[in-house]
C-alpha positions in Angstrom: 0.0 0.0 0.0 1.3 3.7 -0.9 1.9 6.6 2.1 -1.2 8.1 0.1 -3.3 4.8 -0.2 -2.5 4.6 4.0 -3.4 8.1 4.3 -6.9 7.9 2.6 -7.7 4.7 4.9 -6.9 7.3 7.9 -8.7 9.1 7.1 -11.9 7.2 5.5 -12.1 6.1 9.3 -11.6 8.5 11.3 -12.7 12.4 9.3 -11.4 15.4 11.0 -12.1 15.5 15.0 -13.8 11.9 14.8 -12.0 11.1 17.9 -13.7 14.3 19.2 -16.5 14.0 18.3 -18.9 11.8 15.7 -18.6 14.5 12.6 -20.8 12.3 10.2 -23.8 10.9 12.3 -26.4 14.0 12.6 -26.3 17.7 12.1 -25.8 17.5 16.0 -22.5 16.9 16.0 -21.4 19.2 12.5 -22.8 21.9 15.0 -20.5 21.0 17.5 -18.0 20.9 14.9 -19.1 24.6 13.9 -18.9 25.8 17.8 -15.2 24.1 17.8 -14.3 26.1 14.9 -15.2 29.3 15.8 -14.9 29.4 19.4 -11.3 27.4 19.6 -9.4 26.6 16.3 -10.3 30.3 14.4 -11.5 31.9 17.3 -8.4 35.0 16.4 -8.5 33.9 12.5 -11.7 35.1 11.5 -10.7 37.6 9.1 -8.0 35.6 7.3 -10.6 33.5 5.5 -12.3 36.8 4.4 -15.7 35.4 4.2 -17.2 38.8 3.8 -14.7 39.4 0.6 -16.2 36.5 -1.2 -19.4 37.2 -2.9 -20.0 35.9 -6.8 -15.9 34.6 -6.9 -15.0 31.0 -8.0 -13.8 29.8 -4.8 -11.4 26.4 -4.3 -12.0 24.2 -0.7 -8.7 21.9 -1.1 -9.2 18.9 1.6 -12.8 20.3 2.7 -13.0 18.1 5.5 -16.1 17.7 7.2 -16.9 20.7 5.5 -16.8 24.0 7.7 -15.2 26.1 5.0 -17.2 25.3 2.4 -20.0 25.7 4.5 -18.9 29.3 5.2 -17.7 30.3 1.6 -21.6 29.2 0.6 -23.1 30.9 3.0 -21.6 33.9 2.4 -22.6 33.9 -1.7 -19.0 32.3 -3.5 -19.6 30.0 -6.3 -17.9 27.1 -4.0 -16.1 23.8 -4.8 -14.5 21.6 -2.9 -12.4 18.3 -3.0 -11.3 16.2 -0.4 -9.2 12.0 -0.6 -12.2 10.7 1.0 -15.8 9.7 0.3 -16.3 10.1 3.9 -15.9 13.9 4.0 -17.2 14.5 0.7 -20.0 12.9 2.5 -20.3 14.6 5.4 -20.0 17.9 3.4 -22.6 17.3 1.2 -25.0 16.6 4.3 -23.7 19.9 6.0 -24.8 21.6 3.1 -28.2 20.1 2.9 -29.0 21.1 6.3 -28.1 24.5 5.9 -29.9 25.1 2.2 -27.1 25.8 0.5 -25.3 24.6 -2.9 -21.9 23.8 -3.2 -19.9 21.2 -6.0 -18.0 18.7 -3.9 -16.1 15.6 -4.9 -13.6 13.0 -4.2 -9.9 14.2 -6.0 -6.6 14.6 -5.0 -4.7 17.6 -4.4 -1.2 16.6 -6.2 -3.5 16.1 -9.4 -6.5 18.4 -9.5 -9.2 18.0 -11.6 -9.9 21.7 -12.6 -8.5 23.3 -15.4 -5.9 25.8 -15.3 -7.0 29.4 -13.5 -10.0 28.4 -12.9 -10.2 30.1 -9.4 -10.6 33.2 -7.8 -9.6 32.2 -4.7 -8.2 28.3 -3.1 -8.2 27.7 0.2 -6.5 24.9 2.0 -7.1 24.4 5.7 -4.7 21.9 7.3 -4.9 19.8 4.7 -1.9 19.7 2.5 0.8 18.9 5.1 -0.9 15.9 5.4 -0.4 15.1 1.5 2.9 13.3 1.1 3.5 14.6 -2.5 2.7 18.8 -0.9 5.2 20.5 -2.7 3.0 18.7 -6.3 -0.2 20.3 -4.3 1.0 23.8 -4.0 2.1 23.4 -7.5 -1.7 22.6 -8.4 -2.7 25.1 -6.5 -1.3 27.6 -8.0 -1.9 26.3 -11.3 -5.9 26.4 -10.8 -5.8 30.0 -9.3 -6.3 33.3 -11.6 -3.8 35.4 -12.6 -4.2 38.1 -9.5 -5.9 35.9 -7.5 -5.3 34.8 -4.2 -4.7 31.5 -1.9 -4.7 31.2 2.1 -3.3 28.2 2.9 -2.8 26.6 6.9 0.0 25.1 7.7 1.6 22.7 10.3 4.2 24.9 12.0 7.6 24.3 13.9 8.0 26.8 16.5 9.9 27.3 19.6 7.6 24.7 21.3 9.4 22.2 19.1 12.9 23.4 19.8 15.3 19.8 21.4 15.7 22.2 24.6 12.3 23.2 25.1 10.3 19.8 23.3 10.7 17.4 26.7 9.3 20.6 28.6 6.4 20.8 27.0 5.7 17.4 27.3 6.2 17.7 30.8 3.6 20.6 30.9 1.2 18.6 29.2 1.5 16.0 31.3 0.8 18.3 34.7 -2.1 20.5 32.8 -3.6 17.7 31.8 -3.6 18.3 28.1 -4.2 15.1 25.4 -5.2 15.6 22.2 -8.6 12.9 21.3 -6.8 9.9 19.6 -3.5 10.1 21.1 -1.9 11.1 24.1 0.7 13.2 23.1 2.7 13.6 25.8 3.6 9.7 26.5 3.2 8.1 23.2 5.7 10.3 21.2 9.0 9.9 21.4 10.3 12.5 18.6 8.9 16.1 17.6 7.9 14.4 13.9 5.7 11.5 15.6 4.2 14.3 18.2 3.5 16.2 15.5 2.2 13.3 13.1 -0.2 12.2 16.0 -2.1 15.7 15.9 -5.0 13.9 14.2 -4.8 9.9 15.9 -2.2 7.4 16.6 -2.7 5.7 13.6 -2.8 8.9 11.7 -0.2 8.2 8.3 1.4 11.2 8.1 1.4 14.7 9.1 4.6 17.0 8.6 5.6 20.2 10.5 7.9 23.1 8.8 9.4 26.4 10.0 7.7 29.5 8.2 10.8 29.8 6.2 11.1 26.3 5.3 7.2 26.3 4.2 7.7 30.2 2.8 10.5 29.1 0.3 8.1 25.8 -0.3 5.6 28.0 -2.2 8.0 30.3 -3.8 9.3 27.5 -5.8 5.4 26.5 -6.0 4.6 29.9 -8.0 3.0 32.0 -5.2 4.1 35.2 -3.9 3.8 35.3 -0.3 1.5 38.2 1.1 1.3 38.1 4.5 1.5 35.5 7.5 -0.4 35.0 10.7 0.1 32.6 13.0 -2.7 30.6 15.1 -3.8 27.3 16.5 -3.8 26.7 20.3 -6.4 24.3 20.7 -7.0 25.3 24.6 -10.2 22.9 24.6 -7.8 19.9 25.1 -6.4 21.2 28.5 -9.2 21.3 31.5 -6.9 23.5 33.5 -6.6 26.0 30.7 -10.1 25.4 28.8 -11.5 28.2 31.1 -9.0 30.6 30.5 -9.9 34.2 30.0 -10.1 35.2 26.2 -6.6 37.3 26.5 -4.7 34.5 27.6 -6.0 32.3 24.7 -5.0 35.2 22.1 -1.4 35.2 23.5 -1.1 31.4 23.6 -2.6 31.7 20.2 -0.7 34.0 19.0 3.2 33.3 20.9 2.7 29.5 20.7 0.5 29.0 17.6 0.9 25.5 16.0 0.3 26.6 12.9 1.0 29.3 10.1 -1.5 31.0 7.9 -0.5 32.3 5.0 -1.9 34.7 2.1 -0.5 34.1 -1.1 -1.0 35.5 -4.5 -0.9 34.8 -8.3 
């Protein structure tokens, strides 16, 4: 079986926060998904995704997941498709959709080989997904290839930051450990050994593959890709996993954040 075969089975079996919480059985649990998403994960990334700048534009989802940006890009009036490796969230997308009346193309395809022809986007997005695609640097490549002349892409990316450091690495696991903090699927902070298995586990265990950059390393990635980078934020401190931090005020979460962010968003151009 290929590293991408492996990686479809993951995730087949277990779509994004399945650990967490049972994405595909009702609207329920997409809900729950939704109140995740927008009170944890992009609680301070709101604006990146420019939902409001989206009306009437040809709009990319690249690894939609269970579904929540296409949901979002729909709601707010794009002309939205989105692929995903698996039938499972193409699935659970579609169903997302249903139950909120609105229209969206979605289907199975693979980002190293897109199925669109050449700038046929005003805008692709890619939310965590392509540092879980073992060909990525073929997936920014195609990309960039769909997108417009002059348009844009925002793409999320696993990051490497001081958190990862050799120094600072059995620290953290050490904090996790006293605050309590495991991520659904796998407890970080006894079962990995190495920063590249910690970060592999993000999603399960069992979870193929899953690869971590510094923002250089990842800037000079899609460079060579095409894009020109336009800006950079940095997010992701999933403060839901810890209970002694879950209740933190909402300043402390922006500097966690912000200082310790997990991953990097970028904006890129055409």
């Amino acid at each position: 079986m290929t590293l991408q075969n492996e990686v479809k089975t993951f995730w087949e079996t277990h779509p994004l926060l399945d650990f967490e919480i049972r994405t595909e059985s009702d609207s329920y649990n997409w809900a729950k998904l939704d109140d995740i998403k927008k009170n944890d994960v992009e609680k301070f990334s709101k604006t990146f995704w420019r939902f409001d700048k989206v009306r009437n534009l040809a709009v990319l989802d690249i690894g939609c997941g269970p579904g929540w940006l296409t949901v979002q890009y729909a709601r707010n009036k794009a002309n939205v498709f989105a692929i995903d490796l698996t039938e499972a969230a193409v699935r659970i997308t579609r169903k997302a959709l249903e139950e909120n009346s609105l229209l969206a193309r979605v289907q199975v395809a693979d980002a190293e080989q897109l199925p669109f022809d050449s700038e046929s986007f005003d805008l692709v997005v890619a939310s965590g997904s392509i540092h879980h695609t073992p060909n990525y640097e073929a997936a920014f490549r195609e990309s960039f290839r769909v997108t417009r002349e002059g348009g844009f892409g925002l793409i999320t990316l696993y990051r490497r930051g001081v958190l990862h450091k050799p120094i600072v690495f059995p620290f953290v696991k050490f904090l996790m450990r006293l605050t309590r903090t495991r991520h659904p699927g796998a407890d970080l902070a006894v079962s990995s050994r190495t920063v590249d298995d910690f970060v592999r586990q993000y999603d399960g265990a069992g979870n193929p593959f899953g690869i971590a950059k510094s923002e250089r390393a990842w800037r000079a990635d899609l460079i060579k890709a095409g894009w020109k980078i336009v800006a950079v934020e940095r997010h992701f401190f999933p403060i839901r996993m810890s209970r002694l931090l879950r209740h933190s005020p909402g300043f402390v979460h922006r500097i966690l954040d912000t200082k310790f962010a997990t991953m990097v968003y970028f904006t890129v151009q055409r």
